[in-house]
N, C-alpha and C positions, 0 to 999 in steps of 0.2 A: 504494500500500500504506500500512496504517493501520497506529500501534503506539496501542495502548488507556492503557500506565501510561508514567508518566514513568520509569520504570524496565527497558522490555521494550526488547528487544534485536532488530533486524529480522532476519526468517530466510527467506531464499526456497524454503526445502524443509520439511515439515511435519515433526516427530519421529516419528511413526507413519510407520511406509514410508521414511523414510531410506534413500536407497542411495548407493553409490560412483557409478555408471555413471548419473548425473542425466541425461546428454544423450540417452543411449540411451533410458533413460528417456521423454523427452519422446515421443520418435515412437513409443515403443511405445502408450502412453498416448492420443496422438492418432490413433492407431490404430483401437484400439478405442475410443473415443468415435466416431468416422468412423460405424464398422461397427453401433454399436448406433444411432447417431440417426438412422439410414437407415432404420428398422423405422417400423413403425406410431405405435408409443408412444417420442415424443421427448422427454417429460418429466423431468428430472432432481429426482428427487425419492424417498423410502424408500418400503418398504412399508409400505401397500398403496395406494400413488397410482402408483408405478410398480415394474415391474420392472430398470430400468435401471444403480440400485448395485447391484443382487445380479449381473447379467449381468457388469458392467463390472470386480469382483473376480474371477470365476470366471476369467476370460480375461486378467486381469492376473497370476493364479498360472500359467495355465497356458504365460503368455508368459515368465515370469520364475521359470522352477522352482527355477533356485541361490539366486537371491533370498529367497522368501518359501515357506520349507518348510515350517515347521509351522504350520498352521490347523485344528483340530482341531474347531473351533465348523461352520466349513464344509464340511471332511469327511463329519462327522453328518449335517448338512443333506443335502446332495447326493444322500446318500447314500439317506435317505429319501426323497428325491426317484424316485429311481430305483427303490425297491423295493416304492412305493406309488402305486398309481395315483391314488387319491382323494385325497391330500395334496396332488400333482402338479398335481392338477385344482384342489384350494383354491387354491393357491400362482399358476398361471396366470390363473385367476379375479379373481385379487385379493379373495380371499374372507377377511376378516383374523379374523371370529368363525368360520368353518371350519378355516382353518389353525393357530388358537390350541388350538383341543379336539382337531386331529390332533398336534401336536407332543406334548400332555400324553400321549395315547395309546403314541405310536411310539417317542417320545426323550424325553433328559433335557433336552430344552434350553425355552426359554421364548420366546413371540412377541419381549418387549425384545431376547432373544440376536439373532436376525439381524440388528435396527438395529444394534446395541453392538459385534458381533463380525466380523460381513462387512459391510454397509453404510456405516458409520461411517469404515472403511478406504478404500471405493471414493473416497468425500467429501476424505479426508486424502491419498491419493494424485491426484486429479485438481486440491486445492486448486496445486498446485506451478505446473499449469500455469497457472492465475489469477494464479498471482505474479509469473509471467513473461510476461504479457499474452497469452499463446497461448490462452487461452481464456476468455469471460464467466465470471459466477458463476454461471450455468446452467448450465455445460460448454457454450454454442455456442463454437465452433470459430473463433478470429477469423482476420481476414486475413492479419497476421502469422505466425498459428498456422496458416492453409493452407500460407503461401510455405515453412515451414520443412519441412512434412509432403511438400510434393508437391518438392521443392528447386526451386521456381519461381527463375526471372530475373530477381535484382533490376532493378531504376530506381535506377541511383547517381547522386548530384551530380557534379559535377565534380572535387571532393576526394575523393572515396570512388572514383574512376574510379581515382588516384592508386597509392590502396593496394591492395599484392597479397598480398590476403586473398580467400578464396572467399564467396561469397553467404552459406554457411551461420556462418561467422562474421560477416560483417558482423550479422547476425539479431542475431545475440549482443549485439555491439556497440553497435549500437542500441538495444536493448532497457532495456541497462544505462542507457547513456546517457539517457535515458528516467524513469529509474525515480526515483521521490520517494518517500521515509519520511516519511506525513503525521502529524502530532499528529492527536489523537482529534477534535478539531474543523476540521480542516484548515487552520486558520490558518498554520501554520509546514510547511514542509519539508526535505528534509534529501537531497541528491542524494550516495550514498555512489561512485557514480562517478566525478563532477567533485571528488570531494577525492582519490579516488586519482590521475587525473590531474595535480591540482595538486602532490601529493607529488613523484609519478614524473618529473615535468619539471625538478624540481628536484634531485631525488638520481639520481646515473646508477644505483648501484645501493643497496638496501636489505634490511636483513636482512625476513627472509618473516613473520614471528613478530612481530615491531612492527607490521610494514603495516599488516596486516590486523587486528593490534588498535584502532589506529590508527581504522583508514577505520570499521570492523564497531563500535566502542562508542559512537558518536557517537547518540544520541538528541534527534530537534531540540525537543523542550523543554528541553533543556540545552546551549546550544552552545557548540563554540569552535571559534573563527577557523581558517581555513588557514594566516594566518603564526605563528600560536602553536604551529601542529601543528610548520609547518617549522623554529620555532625550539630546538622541546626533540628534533628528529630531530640537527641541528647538534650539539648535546650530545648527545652519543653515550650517556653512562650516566643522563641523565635521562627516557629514552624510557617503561620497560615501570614507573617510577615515576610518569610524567605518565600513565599508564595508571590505576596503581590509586589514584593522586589526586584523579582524573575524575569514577571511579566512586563512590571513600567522597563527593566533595560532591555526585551525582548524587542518592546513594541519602540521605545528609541532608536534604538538597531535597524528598526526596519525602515523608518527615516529615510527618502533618501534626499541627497542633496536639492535635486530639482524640487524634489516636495517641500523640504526646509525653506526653500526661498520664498514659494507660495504663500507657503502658513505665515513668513513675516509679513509679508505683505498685506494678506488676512489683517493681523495683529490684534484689534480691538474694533476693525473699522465696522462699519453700518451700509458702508457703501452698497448699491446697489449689486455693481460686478463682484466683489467683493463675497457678500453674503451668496450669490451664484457660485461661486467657488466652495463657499462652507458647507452645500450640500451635496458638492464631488467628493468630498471627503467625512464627513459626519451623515452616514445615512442608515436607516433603521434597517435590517434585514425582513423584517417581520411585516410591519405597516408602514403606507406611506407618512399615513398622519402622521406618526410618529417622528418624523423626521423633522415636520413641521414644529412639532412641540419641541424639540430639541433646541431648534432654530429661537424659538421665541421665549424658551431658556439660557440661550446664549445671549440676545439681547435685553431682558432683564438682569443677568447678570452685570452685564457691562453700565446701566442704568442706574443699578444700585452701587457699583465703584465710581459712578461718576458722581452722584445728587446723593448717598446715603437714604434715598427713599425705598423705603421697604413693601409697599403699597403691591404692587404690578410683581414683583417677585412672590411675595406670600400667594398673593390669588392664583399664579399658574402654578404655583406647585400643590396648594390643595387642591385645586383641579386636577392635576395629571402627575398626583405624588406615584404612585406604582408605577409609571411609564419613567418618571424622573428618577428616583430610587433607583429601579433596574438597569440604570445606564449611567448613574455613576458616583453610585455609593453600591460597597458591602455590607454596610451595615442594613439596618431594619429601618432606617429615616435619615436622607440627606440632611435636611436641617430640624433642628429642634424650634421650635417659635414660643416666645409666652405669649399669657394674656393680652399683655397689650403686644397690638402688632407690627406698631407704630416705634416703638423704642428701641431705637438700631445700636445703642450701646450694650444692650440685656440681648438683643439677639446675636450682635457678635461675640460680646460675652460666655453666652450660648453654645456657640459654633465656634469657638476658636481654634479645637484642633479640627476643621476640615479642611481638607486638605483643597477644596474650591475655593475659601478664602485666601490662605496660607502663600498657595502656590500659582492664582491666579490675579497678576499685576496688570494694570493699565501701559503696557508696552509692547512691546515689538512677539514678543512671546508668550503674549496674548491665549491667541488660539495654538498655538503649540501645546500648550500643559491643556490646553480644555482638551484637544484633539489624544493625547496621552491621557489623561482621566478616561476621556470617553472610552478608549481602548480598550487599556487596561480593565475597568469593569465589565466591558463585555466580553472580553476572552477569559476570564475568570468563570466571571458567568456561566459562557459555553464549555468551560471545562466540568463543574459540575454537572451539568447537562449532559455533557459525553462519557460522564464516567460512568452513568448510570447502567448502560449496557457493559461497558468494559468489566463491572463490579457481578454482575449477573452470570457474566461469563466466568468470570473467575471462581466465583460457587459453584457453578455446574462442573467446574474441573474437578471437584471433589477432594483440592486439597486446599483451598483456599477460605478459612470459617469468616464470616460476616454475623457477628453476634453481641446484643448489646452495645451496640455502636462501635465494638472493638475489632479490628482483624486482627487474626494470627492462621501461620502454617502448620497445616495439621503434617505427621510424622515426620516432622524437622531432624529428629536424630538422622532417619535417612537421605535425607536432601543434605546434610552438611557432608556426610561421608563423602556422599556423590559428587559436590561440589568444590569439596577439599583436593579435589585432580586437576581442576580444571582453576583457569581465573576470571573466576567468573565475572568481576567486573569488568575484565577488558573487552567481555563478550556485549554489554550491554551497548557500545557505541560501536560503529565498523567506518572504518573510512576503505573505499572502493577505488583499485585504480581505473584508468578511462575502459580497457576491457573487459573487465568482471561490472562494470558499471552499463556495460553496453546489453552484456548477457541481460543481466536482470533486469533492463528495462525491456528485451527481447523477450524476457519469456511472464515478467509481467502479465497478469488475467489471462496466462494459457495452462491448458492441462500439462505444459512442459516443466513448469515452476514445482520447485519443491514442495511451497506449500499446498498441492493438488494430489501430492501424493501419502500415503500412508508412513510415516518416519520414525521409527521410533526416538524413544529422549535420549538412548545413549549416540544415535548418528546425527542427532539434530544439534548435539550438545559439542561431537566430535570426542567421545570419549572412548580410547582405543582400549585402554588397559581395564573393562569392566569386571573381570576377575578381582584382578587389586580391591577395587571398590566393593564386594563383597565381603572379601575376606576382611575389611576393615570394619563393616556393618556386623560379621558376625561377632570379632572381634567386641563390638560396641556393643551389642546384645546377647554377648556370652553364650551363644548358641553354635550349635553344628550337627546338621547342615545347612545350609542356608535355607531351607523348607522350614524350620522351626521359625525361622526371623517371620516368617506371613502369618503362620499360625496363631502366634503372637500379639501380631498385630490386630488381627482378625478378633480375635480376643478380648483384645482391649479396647477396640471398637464395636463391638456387640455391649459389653458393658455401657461404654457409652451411650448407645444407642437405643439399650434400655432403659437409660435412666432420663433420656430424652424421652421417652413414649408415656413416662409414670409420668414424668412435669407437666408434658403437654398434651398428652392424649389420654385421659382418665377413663376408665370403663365406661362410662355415662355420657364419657363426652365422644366415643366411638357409636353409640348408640343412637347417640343425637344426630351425628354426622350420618352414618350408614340406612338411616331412617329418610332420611333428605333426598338420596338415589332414585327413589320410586319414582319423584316427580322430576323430571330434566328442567322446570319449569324454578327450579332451588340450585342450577348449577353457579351462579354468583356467591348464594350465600356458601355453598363447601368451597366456594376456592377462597373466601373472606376470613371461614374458619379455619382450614388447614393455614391458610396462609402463604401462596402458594402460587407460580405461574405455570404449572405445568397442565394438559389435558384431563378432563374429567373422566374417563378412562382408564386415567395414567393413575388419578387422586385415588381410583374405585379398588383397583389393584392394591394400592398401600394401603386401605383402608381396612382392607378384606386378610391382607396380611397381619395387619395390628389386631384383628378381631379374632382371630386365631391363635394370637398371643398370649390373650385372655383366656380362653376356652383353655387351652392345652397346658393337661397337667404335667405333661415332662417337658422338660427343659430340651431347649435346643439353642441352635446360633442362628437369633431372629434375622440380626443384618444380613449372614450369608445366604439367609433361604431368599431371600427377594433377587430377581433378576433383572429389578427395572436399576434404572443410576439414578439415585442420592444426591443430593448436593451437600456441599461441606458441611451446613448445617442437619442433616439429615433430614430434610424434606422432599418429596417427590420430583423427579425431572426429567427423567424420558421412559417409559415402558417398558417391559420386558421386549427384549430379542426373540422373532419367529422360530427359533433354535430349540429354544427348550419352555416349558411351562413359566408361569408367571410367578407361584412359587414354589420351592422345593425343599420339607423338610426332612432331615433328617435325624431320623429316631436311632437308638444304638439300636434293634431289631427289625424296624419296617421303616420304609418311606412313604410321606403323604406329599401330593403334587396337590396344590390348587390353581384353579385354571379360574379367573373374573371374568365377565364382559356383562356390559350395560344395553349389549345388543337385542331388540326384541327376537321373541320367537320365530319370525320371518328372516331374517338377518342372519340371524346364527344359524343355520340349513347353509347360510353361502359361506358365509366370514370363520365356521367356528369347528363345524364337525369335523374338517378334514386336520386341523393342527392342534386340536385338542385329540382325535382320537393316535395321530402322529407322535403328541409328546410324552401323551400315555406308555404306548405301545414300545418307543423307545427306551425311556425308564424304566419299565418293568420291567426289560433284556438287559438293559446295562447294571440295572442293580438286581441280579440273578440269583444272589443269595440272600435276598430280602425279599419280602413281601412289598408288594407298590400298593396304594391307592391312591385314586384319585377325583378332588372334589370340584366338581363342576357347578358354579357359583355364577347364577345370574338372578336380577331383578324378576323376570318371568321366563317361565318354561311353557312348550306344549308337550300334549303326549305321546306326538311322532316321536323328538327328540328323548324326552324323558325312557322310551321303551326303546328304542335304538343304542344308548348309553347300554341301557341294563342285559341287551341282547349280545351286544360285541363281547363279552365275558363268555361266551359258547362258543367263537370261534378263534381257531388259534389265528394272528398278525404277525407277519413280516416286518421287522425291522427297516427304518428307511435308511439308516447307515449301515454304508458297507464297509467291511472290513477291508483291509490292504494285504492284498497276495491274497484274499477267500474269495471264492465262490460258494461259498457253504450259506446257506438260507438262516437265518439268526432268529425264530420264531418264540412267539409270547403267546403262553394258552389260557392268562387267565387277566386279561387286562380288565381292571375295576374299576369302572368312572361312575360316580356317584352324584346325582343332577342336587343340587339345592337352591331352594330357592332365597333370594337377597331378603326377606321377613321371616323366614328360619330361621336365617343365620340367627339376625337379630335376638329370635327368640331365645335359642342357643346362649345368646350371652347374658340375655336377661335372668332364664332362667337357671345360669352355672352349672349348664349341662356337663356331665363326664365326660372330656376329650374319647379317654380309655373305651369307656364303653359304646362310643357313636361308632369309633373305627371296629371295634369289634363285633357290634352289631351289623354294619356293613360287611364284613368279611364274613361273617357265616351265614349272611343272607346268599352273596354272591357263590357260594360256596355247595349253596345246593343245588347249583346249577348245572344240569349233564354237559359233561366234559366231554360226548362222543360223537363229536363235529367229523364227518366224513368228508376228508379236503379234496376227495376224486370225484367229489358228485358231479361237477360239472364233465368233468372227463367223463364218462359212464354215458352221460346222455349223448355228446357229440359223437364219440364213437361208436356206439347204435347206429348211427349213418357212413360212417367213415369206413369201419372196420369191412 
């Protein structure tokens, strides 16, 4: 990723389409890009060379209706779409002089409107995923962007075998890790990952609000050190001051001479030409108004250094205090005012550290320090602003905690090992000579770039010697083999993680939650109560996991039976992998699979029989010296599905993994899928049913089931004719 000014702030999510729910996000996205590039026309490109933005928004609204509610531009459209055939037929055509003379006809809208108002959107929503290497600047679909879509099996190194995080973080992880803020010529970069690292290693915990200022304002045409970071962190009250110190000599820097002679010239004046100039330079991103009020900010200011009347200043700033505030104060109120509002000695009294008084004289550099305030508050601003996503990202990596307003890195002992090889500061800046600067601006937004393909942390890191780093880890965790160091781990995050579920998920309050499911019509309120951007789905799964928690009287390893990815704080964030069940526990004598979906009875026939009775079937073979069952958990059943569960237990199933070097057939004769329904469950927890005795009563129901499935019946009838 490229920032263009020595000024711009890196953002991994476009401001057009902004959401809370980015992760969800992603797969919806890759979704539909999936579904449309399957067609004829794979071309990403406006009308009339493709139909492909217009597709990719229709289905972007219709995936995400709380999201993106009013489109009123594509409303119209559609809509003419629908009520005219021969528009319908320009528009498929790609007929751009036919669909321009129907649009004047039918609606108020204009050829420009569909690029500007629904295409433009499709380009700004699918850019996120270019940012995050999941997809080229065509929208192909890269590899990393498959493994996340289809929750493929990683290939981890040795270190990454360590940590227990699921595939779908690690994605994350990497990705980060991965990721450069190049200068406009790619000379310089700027890896805003390896400085949080560097921080987090060093501070056990940090307040959230520095961090990410911290990491998020750094633009590598202006740099500074990691130990400079670490040492204004150490002083505690020079933090969010080394902040907007950064920025005023960032945005000086970017100064240039011909600009400096302007703004003198500006100075203080009124002038007509003058003030034309102050809004080539002072202009709102957002609104135009805005820029005007800035403007008549600026001339009350100069008003009140000339006459000390305070009249015209007070009234446009209680008019447009939040527009004036946002552009150039951090604090919560530019100016303070008393009662009387008329006494310019108690108001400047008042105000005397603002830095609009202070640092704004009636001379030649006038508008230069206004033109620097102004800045400076806004790139601050948009730093907050952009961390939001970068902070989101980094809890979905699963080693980065966002809690109680504090970060810290989760299993730090093994990131110092690992780190202790390499230096890692030197890794956070890169300067590029002119042909490795040339490569990477070459392979920039293609599937050829690193970051489009799957990496692990020890090749992204360039860590040759990952043995060493082992044996130093095990050394640190008095373990051997290095399989004890996960187990460990594993260990001590289950603990954890149970002691997250007792704080914040009480018996009562899973009851309360899992009662909410019946109605889809409550999916705000469970994402308000979990707390949580991930798919309702995603939420149904952990929920159903947590409710089992409860039920079950033997103990297991909560964390490790869930297959969906966790975020640092331990909350929900991408779904279980098509791979294997949703959860899987393990008992020291039987294993229990549960399998969620919120899909109705009609749905689940398409979505659900074939990879529920797949993940079944599998685990019953793979764990051959244990008993399987398996609980099939939905809000409603019919009694096709419900008597088709209970039937597959009569017939032996084929394994879908094959073995390497076999041809030998791997069959299961007693696969036990158990249908329940989402107010069972419930009841179940209400009423403190026996874990022990439901599986038991299951297994000897299943049990009485004849076993003497004749697997040649088909054979027997075909050759009556053959033979």
């Amino acid at each position: 990723m490229k920032v263009n000014k020595s000024t711009d702030v890196f953002n991994l999510m476009d401001t057009n389409g902004r959401r809370e729910d980015i992760i969800n996000a992603y797969e919806i996205y890759l979704k539909i890009l999936q579904k449309i590039k399957t067609s004829a026309d794979t071309n990403w490109a406006h009308f009339p060379k493709s139909l492909n933005q217009y597709k990719f928004y229709k289905l972007a609204i219709e995936k995400s209706k709380n999201t993106f509610e009013k489109h009123p531009k594509f409303d119209e459209f559609e809509s003419t779409l629908k009520k005219h055939s021969d528009f319908k037929m320009a528009f498929n055509n790609k007929d751009d002089d036919k669909l321009s003379e129907l649009l004047k006809e039918y609606t108020n809208l204009k050829i420009k409107d569909l690029d500007k108002y629904i295409e433009s959107r499709a380009r700004h929503y699918t850019n996120n995923l270019v940012k995050i290497g999941f997809t080229d600047s065509k929208r192909n679909i890269s590899s990393v962007g498959m493994s996340y879509l289809n929750n493929s099996e990683l290939s981890r190194d040795k270190f990454e075998n360590l940590l227990p995080i699921k595939d779908g973080n690690l994605i994350f992880l990497r990705q980060l890790m991965k990721l450069k803020i190049f200068t406009k010529d790619y000379t310089k970069s700027y890896n805003p990952m390896l400085m949080a690292f560097n921080i987090l290693l060093n501070e056990d915990k940090i307040d959230k609000e520095e961090f990410l200022k911290l990491v998020v304002m750094i633009n590598p045409c202006f740099q500074i050190t990691p130990d400079e970071i670490l040492k204004n962190i150490k002083d505690k009250n020079s933090v969010m001051k080394k902040v907007e110190d950064y920025n005023t000599r960032l945005i000086k820097k970017s100064i240039s001479s011909r600009q400096s002679k302007e703004f003198k010239e500006i100075g203080f004046s009124k002038k007509k030409k003058d003030l034309k100039n102050f809004k080539k330079f002072i202009k709102s991103g957002k609104k135009k108004s805005d820029t005007e009020i800035f403007l008549k900010f600026y001339l009350s200011l100069i008003e009140y250094k000339q006459t000390k009347k305070i009249d015209n200043l007070y009234r446009l700033y209680k008019e447009h205090k939040g527009v004036i505030d946002n552009a150039f104060t951090l604090d919560n109120h530019l100016f303070k005012f008393d009662k009387k509002k008329d006494d310019c000695k108690k108001f400047e009294s008042n105000n005397k550290n603002n830095k609009i008084f202070n640092e704004l004289e009636l001379n030649s550099d006038f508008f230069t320090n206004f033109y620097i305030i102004y800045k400076t508050t806004t790139r601050i601003n948009n730093i907050k602003e952009y961390s939001d996503t970068f902070c989101r990202l980094l809890n979905a990596s699963g080693v980065v905690s966002f809690e109680n307003g504090l970060v810290e890195l989760k299993y730090k002992d093994l990131w110092k090992e690992l780190f202790n090889e390499i230096k890692l500061d030197s890794l956070v800046y890169e300067k590029n000579e002119e042909k490795k600067a040339k490569k990477f601006k070459l392979n920039e937004g293609t599937l050829n770039s690193a970051f489009s393909d799957n990496i692990p942390i020890s090749e992204i890191l360039g860590v040759s010697n990952l043995d060493t780093v082992l044996k130093s880890i095990n050394k640190k965790f008095k373990t051997d083999p290095t399989k004890e160091v996960k187990e460990t781990l594993l260990n001590q995050t289950d603990v954890e993680f149970k002691n997250f579920i007792k704080k914040n998920f009480s018996l009562n309050t899973v009851i309360e939650i899992l009662s909410l499911f019946e109605d889809r019509n409550n999916d705000d309120k469970i994402k308000n109560l979990v707390d949580c951007d991930a798919s309702i789905p995603t939420i149904y799964e952990y929920m159903v996991g947590i409710a089992w928690f409860y039920i079950s009287e033997d103990k297991y390893n909560l964390f490790e039976s869930f297959n969906l990815s966790m975020d640092a704080n331990f909350k929900p964030v991408i779904h279980a992998g098509g791979g294997e069940g949703d959860i899987i526990i393990d008992y020291p004598n039987e294993t229990l699979m549960i399998e969620a979906t919120l899909m109705n009875a009609q749905a689940q026939k398409r979505g659900e029989w074939e990879p529920v009775l797949r993940h079944a079937t599998n685990l019953t073979i793979d764990k051959e010296n244990k008993k399987v069952k398996t609980l099939f958990v939905a809000t409603e059943l019919d009694s096709n599905s419900i008597n088709i569960w209970r039937n597959v237990a009569t017939v032996p199933l084929e394994s879908s993994k094959k073995e390497k070097n076999s041809n030998k057939k791997r069959l299961a004769n007693n696969v036990t899928i158990m249908p329940i329904k989402n107010n069972e469950l419930l009841s179940f927890l209400q009423k403190r049913i026996s874990s022990r005795l439901l599986i038991k009563e299951i297994g000897e129901s299943f049990e009485k089931l004849p076993r003497n499935f004749d697997e040649s019946w088909r054979d027997k009838i075909i050759n009556n004719f053959l033979d």
